[in-house]
C-alpha positions in Angstrom: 56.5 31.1 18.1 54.6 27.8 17.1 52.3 26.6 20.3 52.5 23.2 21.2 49.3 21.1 20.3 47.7 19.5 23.1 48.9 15.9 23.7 47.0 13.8 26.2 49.8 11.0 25.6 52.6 13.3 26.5 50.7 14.5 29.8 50.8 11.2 30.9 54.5 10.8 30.2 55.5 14.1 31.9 52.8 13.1 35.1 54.8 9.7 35.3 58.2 11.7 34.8 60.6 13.2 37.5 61.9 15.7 35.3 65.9 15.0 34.8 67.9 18.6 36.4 69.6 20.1 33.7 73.3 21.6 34.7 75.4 23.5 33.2 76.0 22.8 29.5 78.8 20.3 29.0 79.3 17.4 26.2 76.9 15.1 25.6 77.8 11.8 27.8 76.6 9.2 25.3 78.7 7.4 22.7 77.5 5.9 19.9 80.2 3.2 18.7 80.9 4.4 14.6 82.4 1.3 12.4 84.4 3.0 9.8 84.8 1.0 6.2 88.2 0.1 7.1 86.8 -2.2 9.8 88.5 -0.5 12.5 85.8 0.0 15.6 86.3 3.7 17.3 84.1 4.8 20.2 82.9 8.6 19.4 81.6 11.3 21.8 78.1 12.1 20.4 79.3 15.6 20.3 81.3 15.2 17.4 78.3 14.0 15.4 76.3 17.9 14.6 73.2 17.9 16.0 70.3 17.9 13.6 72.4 18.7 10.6 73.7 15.0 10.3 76.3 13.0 9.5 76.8 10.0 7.7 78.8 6.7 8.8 79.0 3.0 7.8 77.2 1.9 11.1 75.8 3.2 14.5 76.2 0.6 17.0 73.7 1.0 20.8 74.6 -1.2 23.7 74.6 -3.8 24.5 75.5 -4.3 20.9 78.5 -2.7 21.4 79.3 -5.5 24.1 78.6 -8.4 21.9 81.2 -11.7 21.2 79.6 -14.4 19.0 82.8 -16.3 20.6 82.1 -16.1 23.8 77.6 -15.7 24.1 76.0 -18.5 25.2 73.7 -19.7 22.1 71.8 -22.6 23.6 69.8 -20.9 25.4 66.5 -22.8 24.5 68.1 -25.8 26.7 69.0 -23.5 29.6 65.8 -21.2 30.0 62.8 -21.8 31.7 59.4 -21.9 30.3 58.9 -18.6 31.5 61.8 -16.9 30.2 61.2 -18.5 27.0 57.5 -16.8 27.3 59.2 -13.4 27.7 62.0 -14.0 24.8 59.2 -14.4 22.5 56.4 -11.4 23.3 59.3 -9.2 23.4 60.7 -10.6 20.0 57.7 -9.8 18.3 55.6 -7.2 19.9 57.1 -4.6 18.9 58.5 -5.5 15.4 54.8 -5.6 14.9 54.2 -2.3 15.9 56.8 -1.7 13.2 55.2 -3.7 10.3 57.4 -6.8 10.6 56.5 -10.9 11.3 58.1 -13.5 11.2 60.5 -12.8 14.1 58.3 -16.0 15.9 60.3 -18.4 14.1 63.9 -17.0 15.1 63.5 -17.4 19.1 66.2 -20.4 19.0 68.5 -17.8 17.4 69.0 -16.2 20.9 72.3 -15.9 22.9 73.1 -14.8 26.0 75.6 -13.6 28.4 76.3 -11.0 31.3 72.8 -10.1 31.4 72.2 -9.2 28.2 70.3 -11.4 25.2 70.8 -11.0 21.3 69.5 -12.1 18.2 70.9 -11.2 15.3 70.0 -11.6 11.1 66.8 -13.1 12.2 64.7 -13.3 8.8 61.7 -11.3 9.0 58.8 -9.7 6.5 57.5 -6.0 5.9 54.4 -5.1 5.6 54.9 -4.5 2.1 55.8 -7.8 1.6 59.8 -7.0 1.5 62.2 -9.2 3.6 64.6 -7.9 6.0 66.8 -8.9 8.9 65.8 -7.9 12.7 68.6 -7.8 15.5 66.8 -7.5 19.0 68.8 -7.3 22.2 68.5 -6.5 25.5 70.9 -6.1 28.4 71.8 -4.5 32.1 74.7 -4.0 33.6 76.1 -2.0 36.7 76.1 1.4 34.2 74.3 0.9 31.4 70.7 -0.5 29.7 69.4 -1.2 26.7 66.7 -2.5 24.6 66.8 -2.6 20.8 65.1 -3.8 17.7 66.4 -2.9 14.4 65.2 -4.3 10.9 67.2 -3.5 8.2 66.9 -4.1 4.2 68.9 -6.8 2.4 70.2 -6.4 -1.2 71.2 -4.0 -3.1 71.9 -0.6 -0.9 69.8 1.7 -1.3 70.1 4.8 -4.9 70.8 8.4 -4.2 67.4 9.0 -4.5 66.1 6.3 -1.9 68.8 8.0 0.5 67.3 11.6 -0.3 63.9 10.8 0.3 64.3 8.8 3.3 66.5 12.0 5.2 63.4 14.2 3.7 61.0 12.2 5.2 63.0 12.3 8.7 63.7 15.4 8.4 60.0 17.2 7.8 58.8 15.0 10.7 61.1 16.1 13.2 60.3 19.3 12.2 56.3 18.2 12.7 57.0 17.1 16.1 59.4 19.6 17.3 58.4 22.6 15.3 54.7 22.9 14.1 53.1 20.3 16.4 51.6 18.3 13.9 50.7 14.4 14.0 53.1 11.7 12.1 53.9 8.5 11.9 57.3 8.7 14.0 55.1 10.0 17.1 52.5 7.9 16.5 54.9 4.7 16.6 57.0 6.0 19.7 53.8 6.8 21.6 52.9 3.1 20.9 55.9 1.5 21.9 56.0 3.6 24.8 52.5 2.9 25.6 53.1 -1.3 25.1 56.4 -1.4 27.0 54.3 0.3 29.9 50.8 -1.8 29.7 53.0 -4.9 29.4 54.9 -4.0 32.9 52.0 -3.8 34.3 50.2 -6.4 33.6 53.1 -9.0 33.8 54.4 -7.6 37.1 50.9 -7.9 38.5 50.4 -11.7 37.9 54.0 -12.8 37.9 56.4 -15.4 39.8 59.9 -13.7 41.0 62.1 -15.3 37.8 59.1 -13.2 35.7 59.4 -10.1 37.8 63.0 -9.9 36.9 62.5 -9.8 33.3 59.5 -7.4 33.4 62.2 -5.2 35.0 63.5 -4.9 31.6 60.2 -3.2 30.3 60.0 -1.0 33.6 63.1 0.8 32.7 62.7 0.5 29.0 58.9 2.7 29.6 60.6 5.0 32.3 63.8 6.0 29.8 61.2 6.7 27.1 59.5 8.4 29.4 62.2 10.7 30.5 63.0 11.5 26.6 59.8 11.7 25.3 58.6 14.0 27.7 60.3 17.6 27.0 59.1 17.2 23.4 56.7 19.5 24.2 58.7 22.2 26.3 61.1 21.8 22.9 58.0 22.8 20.9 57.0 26.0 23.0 60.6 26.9 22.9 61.3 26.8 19.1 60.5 29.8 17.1 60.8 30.1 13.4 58.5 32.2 11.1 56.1 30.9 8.8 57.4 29.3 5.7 60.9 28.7 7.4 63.0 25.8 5.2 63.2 22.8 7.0 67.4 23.4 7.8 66.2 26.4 9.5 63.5 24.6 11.7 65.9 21.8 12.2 68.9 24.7 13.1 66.1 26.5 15.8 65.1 22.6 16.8 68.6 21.9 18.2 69.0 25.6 19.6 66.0 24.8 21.6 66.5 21.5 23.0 70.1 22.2 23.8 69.1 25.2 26.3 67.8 22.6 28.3 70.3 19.8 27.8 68.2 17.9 25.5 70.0 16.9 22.0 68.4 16.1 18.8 70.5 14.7 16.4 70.1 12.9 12.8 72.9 10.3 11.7 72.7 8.6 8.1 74.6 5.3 7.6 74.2 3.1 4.6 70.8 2.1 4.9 69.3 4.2 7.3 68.5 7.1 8.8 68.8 7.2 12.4 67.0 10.1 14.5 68.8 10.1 18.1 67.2 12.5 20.7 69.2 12.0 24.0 68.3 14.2 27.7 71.3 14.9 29.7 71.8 15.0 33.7 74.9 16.6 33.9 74.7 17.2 37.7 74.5 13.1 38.1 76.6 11.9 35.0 73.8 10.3 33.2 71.9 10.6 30.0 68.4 8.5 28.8 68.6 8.1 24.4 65.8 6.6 22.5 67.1 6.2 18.6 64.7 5.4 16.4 65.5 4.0 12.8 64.3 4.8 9.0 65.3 2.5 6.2 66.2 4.0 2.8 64.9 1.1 1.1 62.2 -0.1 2.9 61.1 2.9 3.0 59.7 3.0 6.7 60.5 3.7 10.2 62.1 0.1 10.9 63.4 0.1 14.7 63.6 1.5 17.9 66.5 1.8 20.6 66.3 2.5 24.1 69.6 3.2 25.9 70.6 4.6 29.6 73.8 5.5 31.3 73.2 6.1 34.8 76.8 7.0 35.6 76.4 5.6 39.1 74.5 2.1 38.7 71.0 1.1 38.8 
């Protein structure tokens, strides 16, 4: 059995964390909305998608994306927000693309629309840090059941060869084996510990110095931290409870990954759409009807991890 490397980060997260109960083993509540070529929108128990093993789809839609209407959002929402809110659109529209690699995002704040709660900005023009341009949707939204944060770049052009697609599961692949498996450091922990650790510093330091309307929106980032919090947490317990023998091929790590996590009602899952390669890792409450999912994105041509989601059903309301 591979022992778990000491992470100070991940004590931290599981001293912050009320561990969610685990029940008895039933099907994963999340959905993930699948877009299928012929246009036609059907919502999909995450279930059906294998965990770990993958499978590939036109498009994998989080909310509150699968809530949004162009027709009927709000887009002049630079007349109707105050200063402050227009303060908050922007540190969240760029922070963490910039943890990411991407700029540009500054000049697309006008783009935003908003209804119900929720905020979106979508095909907003943005630059790698390879000098490659792509498009960044971010969103955020709350209602009585569900939350959600996202931002997504994704590659424009040409889609992406066989052997951009085969490199960029690899890549996913051997570092979900690093982080479940062996223990070792990559760049997907590295950039979810520093998400985690900037959605957390900047509640903080906001809620500490701000006016009511500011408060409100610092919720945003409360919940966003706590969620990540919640999934990012049992990484380690995963880890102590994999065991593979030296050597193992990375389908057998990935088949004793998902064995592991799902003892404790905690999914891994891999999903490969056009462009990208989305990792999904999802813990379960069935005793309360809720689940916490943080998705985080790989583009095939960028070549990079190129987006984070962070998503919670709390079955009950906030």
């Amino acid at each position: 059995m591979n022992k778990a490397k000491n992470r100070p980060w991940l004590f931290g997260v599981c001293a912050a964390l009320i561990l969610l109960a685990g029940g008895t083993a039933v099907g994963l509540a999340a959905r993930l909305v699948v877009a299928p070529q012929a246009g036609e929108t059907v919502e999909v128990d995450t279930p059906s998608i294998p965990s770990i093993l993958g499978q590939s789809v036109d498009e994998v839609m989080f909310y509150p994306w699968n809530t949004y209407d162009k027709e009927h959002t709000d887009s002049n929402m630079i007349e109707t927000a105050e200063q402050e809110s227009l303060e908050w659109y922007l540190f969240n529209l760029t922070q963490i693309p910039q943890i990411f690699g991407f700029s540009g995002m500054e000049n697309s704040v006008d783009k935003g629309q908003l209804r119900n709660n929720c905020g979106y900005w979508k095909d907003c023009p943005v630059t790698a840090q390879n000098g490659q341009s792509a498009l960044l949707d971010v969103a955020f939204g709350q209602d009585y059941q569900d939350f959600g944060m996202t931002w997504v770049a994704r590659s424009t052009g040409e889609l992406p060869t066989r052997a951009q697609k085969d490199a960029a599961v690899d890549t996913v692949q051997q570092d979900v084996c690093r982080m479940f498996a062996t223990g070792q450091d990559t760049k997907l922990e590295q950039l979810l510990m520093q998400v985690w650790s900037h959605l957390e510093v900047a509640a903080y330091e906001r809620n500490a110095s701000a006016d009511y309307g500011e408060m409100q929106l610092s919720n945003y980032e409360w919940h966003a931290q706590s969620t990540m919090a919640s999934v990012l947490g049992p990484i380690s317990t995963v880890r102590d409870m994999v065991s593979v023998e030296p050597g193992a091929s990375t389908q057998k790590q990935l088949g004793a990954i998902s064995s592991a996590a799902q003892q404790m009602d905690y999914h891994v899952q891999l999903v490969t759409t056009q462009r990208q390669v989305v990792l999904v890792m999802t813990i379960v409450n069935s005793a309360q009807d809720c689940w916490r999912s943080v998705g985080v994105y790989y583009d095939m041509v960028l070549e990079q991890y190129s987006g984070i989601v962070v998503n919670d059903n709390a079955g009950y309301g906030f």
